[in-house]
C-alpha positions as CSV (number, residue, x, y, z in Angstrom):
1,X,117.4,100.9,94.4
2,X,119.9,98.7,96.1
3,X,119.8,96.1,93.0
4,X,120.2,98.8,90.8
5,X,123.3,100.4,92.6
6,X,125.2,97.3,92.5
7,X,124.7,96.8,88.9
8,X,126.0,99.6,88.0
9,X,129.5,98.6,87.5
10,X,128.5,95.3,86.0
11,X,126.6,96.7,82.9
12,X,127.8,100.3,82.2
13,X,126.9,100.2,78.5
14,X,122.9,99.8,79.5
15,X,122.6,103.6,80.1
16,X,121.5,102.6,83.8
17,X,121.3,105.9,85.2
18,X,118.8,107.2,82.5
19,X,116.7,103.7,82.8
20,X,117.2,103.8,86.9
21,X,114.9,106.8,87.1
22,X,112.2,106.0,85.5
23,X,110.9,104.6,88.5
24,X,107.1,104.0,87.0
25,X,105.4,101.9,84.4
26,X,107.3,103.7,81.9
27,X,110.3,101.8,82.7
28,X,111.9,99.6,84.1
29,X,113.6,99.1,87.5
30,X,117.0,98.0,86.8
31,X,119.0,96.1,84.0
32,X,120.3,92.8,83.1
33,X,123.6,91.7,84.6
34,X,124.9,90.6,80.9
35,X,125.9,92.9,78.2
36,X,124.2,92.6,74.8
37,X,125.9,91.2,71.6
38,X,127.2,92.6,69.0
39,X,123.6,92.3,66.7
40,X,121.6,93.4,70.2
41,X,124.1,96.7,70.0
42,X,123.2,97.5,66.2
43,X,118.9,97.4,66.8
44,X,117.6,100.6,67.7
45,X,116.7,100.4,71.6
46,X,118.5,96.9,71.2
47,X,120.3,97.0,75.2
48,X,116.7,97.3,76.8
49,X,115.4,94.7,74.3
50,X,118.5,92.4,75.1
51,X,117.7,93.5,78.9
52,X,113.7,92.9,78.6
53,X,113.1,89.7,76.2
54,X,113.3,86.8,78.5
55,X,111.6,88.1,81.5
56,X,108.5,89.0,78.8
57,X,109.0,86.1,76.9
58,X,108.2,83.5,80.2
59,X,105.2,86.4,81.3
60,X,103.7,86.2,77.5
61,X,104.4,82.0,77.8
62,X,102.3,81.4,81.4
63,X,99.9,84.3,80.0
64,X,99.5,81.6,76.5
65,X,99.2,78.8,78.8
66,X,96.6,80.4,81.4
67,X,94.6,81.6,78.7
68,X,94.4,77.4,77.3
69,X,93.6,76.5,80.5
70,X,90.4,79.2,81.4
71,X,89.3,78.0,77.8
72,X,89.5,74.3,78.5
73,X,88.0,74.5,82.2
74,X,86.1,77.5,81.9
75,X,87.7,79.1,84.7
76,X,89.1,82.6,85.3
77,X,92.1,83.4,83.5
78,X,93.3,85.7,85.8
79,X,93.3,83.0,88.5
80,X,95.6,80.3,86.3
81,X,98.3,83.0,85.4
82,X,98.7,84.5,88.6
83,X,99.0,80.7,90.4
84,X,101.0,79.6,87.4
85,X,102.9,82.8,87.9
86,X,104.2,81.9,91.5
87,X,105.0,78.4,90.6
88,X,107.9,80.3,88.7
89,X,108.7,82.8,91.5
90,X,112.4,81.7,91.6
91,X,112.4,83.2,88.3
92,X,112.4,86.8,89.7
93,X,114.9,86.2,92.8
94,X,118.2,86.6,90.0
95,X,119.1,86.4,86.8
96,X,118.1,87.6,83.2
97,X,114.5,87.0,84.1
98,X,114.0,89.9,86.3
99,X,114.2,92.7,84.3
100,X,111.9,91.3,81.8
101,X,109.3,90.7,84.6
102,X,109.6,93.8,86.0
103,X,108.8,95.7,82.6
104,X,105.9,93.3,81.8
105,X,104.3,93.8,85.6
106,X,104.6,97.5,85.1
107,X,104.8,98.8,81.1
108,X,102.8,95.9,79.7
109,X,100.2,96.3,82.2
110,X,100.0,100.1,81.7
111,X,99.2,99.6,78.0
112,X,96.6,97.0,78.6
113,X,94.6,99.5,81.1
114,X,94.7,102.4,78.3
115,X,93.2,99.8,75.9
116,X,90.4,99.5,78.1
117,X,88.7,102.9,77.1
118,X,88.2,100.4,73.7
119,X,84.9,99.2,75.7
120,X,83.7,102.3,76.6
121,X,81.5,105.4,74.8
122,X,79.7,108.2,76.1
123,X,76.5,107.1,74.3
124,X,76.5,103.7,76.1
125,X,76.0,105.6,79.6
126,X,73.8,108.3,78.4
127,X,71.5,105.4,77.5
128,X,71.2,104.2,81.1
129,X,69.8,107.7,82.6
130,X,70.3,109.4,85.3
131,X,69.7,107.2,88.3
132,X,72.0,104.3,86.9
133,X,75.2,106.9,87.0
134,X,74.2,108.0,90.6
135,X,74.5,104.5,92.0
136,X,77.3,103.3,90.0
137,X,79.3,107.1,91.1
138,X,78.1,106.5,94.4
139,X,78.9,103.1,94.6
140,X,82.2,103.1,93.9
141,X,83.1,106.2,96.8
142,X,81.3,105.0,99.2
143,X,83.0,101.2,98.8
144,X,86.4,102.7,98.2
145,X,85.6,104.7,101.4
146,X,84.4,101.9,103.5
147,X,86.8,99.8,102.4
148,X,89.5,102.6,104.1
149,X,87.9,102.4,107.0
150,X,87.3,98.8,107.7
151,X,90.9,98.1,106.6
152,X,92.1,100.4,109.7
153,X,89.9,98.4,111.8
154,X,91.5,95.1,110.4
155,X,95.2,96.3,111.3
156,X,95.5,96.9,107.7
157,X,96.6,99.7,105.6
158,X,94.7,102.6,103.7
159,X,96.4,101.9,100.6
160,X,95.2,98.2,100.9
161,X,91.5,99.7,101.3
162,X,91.6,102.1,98.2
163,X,93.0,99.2,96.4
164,X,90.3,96.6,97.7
165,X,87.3,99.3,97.0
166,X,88.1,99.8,93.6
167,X,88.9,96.9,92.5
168,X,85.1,95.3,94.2
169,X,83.5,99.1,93.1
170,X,85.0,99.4,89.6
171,X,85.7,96.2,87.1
172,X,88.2,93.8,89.4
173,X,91.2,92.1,88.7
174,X,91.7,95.4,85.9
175,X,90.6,98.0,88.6
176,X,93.2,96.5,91.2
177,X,96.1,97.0,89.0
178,X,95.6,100.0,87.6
179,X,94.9,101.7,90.8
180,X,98.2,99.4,92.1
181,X,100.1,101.1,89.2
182,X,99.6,104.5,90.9
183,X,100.1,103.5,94.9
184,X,103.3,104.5,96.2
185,X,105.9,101.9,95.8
186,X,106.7,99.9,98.5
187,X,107.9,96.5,100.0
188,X,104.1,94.7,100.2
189,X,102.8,96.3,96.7
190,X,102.9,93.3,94.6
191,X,101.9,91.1,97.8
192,X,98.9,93.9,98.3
193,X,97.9,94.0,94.5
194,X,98.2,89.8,94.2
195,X,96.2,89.2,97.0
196,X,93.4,91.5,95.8
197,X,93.0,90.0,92.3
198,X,93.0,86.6,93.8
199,X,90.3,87.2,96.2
200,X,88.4,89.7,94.0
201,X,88.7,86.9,90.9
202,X,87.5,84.1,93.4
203,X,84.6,86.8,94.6
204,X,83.3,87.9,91.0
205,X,83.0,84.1,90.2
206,X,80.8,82.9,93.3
207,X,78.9,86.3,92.1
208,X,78.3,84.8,88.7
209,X,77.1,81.7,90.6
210,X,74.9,83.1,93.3
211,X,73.9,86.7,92.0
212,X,71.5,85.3,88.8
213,X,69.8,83.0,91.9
214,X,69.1,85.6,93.8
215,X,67.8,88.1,91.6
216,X,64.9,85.3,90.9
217,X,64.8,85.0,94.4
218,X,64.0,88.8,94.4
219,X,61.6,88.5,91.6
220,X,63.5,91.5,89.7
221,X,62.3,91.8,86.0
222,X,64.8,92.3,83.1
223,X,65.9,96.0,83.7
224,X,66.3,95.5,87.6
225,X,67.9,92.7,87.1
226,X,70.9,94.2,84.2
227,X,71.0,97.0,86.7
228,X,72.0,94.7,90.0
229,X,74.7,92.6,87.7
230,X,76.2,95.5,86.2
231,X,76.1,97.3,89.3
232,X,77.6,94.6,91.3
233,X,79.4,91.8,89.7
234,X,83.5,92.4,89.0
235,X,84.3,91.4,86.6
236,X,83.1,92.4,83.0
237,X,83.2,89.1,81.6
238,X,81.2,87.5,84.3
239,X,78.6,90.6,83.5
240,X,78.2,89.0,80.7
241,X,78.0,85.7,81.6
242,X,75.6,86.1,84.4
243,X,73.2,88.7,82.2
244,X,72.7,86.8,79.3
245,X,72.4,83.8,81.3
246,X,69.0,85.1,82.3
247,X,68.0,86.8,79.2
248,X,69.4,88.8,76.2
249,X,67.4,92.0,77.2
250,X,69.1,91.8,81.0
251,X,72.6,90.8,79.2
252,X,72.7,94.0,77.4
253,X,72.1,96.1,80.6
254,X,74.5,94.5,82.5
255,X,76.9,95.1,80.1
256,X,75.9,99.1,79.5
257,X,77.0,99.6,83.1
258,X,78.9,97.5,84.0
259,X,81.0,99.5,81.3
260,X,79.8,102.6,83.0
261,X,81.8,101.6,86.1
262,X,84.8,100.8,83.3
263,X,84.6,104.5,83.1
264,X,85.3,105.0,86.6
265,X,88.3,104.0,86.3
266,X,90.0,107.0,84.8
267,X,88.4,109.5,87.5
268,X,89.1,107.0,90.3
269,X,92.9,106.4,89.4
270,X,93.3,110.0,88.5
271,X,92.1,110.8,92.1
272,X,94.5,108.4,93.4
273,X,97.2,109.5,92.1
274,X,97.2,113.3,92.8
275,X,96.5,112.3,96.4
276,X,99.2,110.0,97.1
277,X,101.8,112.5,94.6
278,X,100.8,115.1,97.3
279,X,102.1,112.5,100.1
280,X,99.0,112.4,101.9
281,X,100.1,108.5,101.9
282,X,103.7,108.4,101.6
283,X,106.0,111.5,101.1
284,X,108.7,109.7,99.0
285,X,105.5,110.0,96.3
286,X,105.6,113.7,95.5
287,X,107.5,113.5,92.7
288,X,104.9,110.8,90.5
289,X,103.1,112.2,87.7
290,X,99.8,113.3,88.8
291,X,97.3,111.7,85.6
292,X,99.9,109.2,84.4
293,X,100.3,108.8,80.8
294,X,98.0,105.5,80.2
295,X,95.1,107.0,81.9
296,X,95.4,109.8,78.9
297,X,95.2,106.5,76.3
298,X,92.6,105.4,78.2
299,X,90.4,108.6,78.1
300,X,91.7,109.6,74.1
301,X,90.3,106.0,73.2
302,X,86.7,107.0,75.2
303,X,86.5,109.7,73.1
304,X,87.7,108.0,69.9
305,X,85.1,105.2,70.3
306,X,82.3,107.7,71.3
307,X,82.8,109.6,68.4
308,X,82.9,106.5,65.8
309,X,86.6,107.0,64.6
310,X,87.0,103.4,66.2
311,X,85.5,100.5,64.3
312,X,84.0,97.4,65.5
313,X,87.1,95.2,64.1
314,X,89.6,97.9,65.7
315,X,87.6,98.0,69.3
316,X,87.7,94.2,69.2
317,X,91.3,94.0,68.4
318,X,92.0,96.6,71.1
319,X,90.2,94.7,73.7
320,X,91.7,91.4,72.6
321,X,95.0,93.1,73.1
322,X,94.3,94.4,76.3
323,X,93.2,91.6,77.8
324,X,96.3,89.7,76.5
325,X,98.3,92.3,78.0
326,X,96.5,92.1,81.5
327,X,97.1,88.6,81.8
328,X,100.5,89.0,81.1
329,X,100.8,91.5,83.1
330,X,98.9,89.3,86.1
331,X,101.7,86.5,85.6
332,X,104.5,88.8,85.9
333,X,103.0,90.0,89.1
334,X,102.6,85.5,90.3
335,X,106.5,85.9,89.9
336,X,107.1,88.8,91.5
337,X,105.1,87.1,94.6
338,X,105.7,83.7,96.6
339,X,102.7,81.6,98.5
340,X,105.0,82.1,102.0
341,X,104.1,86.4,101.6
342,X,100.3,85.7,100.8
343,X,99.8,83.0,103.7
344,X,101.4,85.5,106.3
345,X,98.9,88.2,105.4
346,X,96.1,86.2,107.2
347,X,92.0,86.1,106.6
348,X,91.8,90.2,107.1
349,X,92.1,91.0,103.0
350,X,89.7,88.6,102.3
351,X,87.3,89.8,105.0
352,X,87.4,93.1,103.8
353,X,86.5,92.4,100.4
354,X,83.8,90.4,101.4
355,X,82.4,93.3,103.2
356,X,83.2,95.4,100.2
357,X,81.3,93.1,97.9
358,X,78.2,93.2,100.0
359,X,77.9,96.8,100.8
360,X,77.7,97.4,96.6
361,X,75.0,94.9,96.4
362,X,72.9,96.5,99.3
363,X,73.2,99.8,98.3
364,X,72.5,98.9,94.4
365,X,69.7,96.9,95.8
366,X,68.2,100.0,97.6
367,X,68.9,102.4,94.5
368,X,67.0,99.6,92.6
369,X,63.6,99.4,95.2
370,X,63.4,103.1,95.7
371,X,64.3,105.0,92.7
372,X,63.9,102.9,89.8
């Protein structure tokens, strides 16, 4: 609030007081110290565009250039944005830059969550049963939970725990910020959210790596084995990696639910929210919107896709958007962030996500010896 106070008498034709509260996703934090031209003036919304474009357009260039370099390497996207991201952190310390960061770590990530219900239908996890559901519902509250409680025992913070759990319980790097995008705002938020993609992006790849291993290790047939990679890998694309890498028959249930914990996500963010708006975390969140507006995309497009209204080219195109939007979204974030504010934090996130990570894959292991 302090930036945006002492802009105000540098840009007065930006409408800042109607753009300064809209302190969420929605908007964007404060404005850009320059006033638009005369052409900016005569576009409809043309200040926040002149305010926004080169902020987004540096996001949307490391997201291009992340994206080249996961094809090239075959490495995880995520991972190259967010390092390529804090290369350019000077970017978001002043000028023009800022704002347009700021909207794409906040607005642009909103919209790319929402597309997510794309991947999802009701059919897909009626398909799996009953005792699928169970695990992955109590999967993800018992590792959300857990991870609470271990991060008070580390000397870290509840909010840091939530956020851990459902990003290891739920679908990763996509989980973390859309649970992030609800948490109340304050100083260590984007240093909270980075570190928990990075170490839940490194995680879901050594699981890619190792879990296939030791499901042969485990002699678990096709439909035991989808079950443990859905049920316990992070991300959705190394689901699929992992599945089909054992056959097509496991790659298919992996991916069922795997999207089933997708789902999750608009219960477990809803949740989130109402509890921190009712300042059970911080009172200065009472006045956030309880179910935010892209969690109402994300459950309309469930809906849309279960009922057949959304084609296979449209569902495509809606994840290919999303995805674009996420890693955009995840570079904003590398600027918003320097190496210094990561190194401080110590070994204690990383430790908890590891003991995240393995309490899913015990307790999916047990569902999977004693009640399938």
């Amino acid at each position: 609030m302090n930036s945006i106070n002492s802009l105000r008498h540098k840009a007065p034709g930006f409408e800042v007081e109607r753009l300064a509260s809209l302190e969420s996703m929605e908007g964007i934090s404060y404005v850009a110290e320059s006033e638009p031209t005369r052409h900016w003036t005569r576009v409809p919304g043309g200040a926040v565009l002149h305010a926004v474009y080169p902020g987004l357009l540096v996001a949307v260039t490391i997201a291009l250039a992340a994206t080249w370099l996961s094809q090239k390497y075959n490495a995880p996207v995520m991972l190259f944005a967010l390092l390529i991201g804090m290369a350019f952190h000077f970017l978001h310390e002043d000028g023009r830059c800022v704002v347009g960061i700021e909207f794409a770590s906040r607005s642009v990530l909103r919209i790319g969550v929402a597309l997510l219900g794309a991947r999802v239908t009701v059919a897909q996890v009626v398909s799996l049963g009953i005792v699928p559901v169970l695990t992955v519902i109590v999967g993800v509250a018992t590792t959300i939970a857990i991870g609470m409680l271990v991060a008070r025992w580390l000397n870290l913070t509840r909010l840091f725990g939530a956020l851990s759990g459902g990003a290891v319980a739920i679908c990763g790097a996509s989980a973390a910020l859309a649970i992030a995008s609800v948490l109340p705002r304050h100083k260590d938020i984007e240093r909270d959210t980075i570190l928990a993609v990075v170490a839940v992006t490194t995680l879901s790849t050594l699981a890619m790596i190792i879990y296939p291993g030791l499901v042969g290790l485990l002699h678990l047939d096709h439909v035991h084995a989808g079950v443990f990679l859905g049920g316990t890998s992070h991300d959705v694309a190394q689901v699929v990696g992992a599945g089909y890498m054992i056959s097509p028959e496991t790659g298919d249930i992996a991916t069922y639910v795997k999207l089933l914990r997708v789902a999750m996500l608009l219960p477990v963010v809803s949740i989130v929210g109402w509890v921190t708006s009712r300042g059970t975390f911080n009172s200065a969140s009472r006045k956030r919107q309880i179910i935010p507006m892209f969690l109402l995309g994300f459950a309309a497009l469930v809906v849309i896709d279960s009922i057949g209204l959304l084609t296979p080219p449209l569902a495509n195109l809606a994840t290919t958007v999303s995805s674009a939007c996420l890693v955009t979204a995840i570079a904003a974030l590398g600027m918003k962030t320097s190496f210094k504010d990561l190194i401080i934090v110590g070994w204690r996130p990383v430790g908890l996500m590891v003991v995240e990570t393995a309490w899913i894959a015990l307790l999916v292991l047990v569902a999977i010896e004693f009640m399938l």
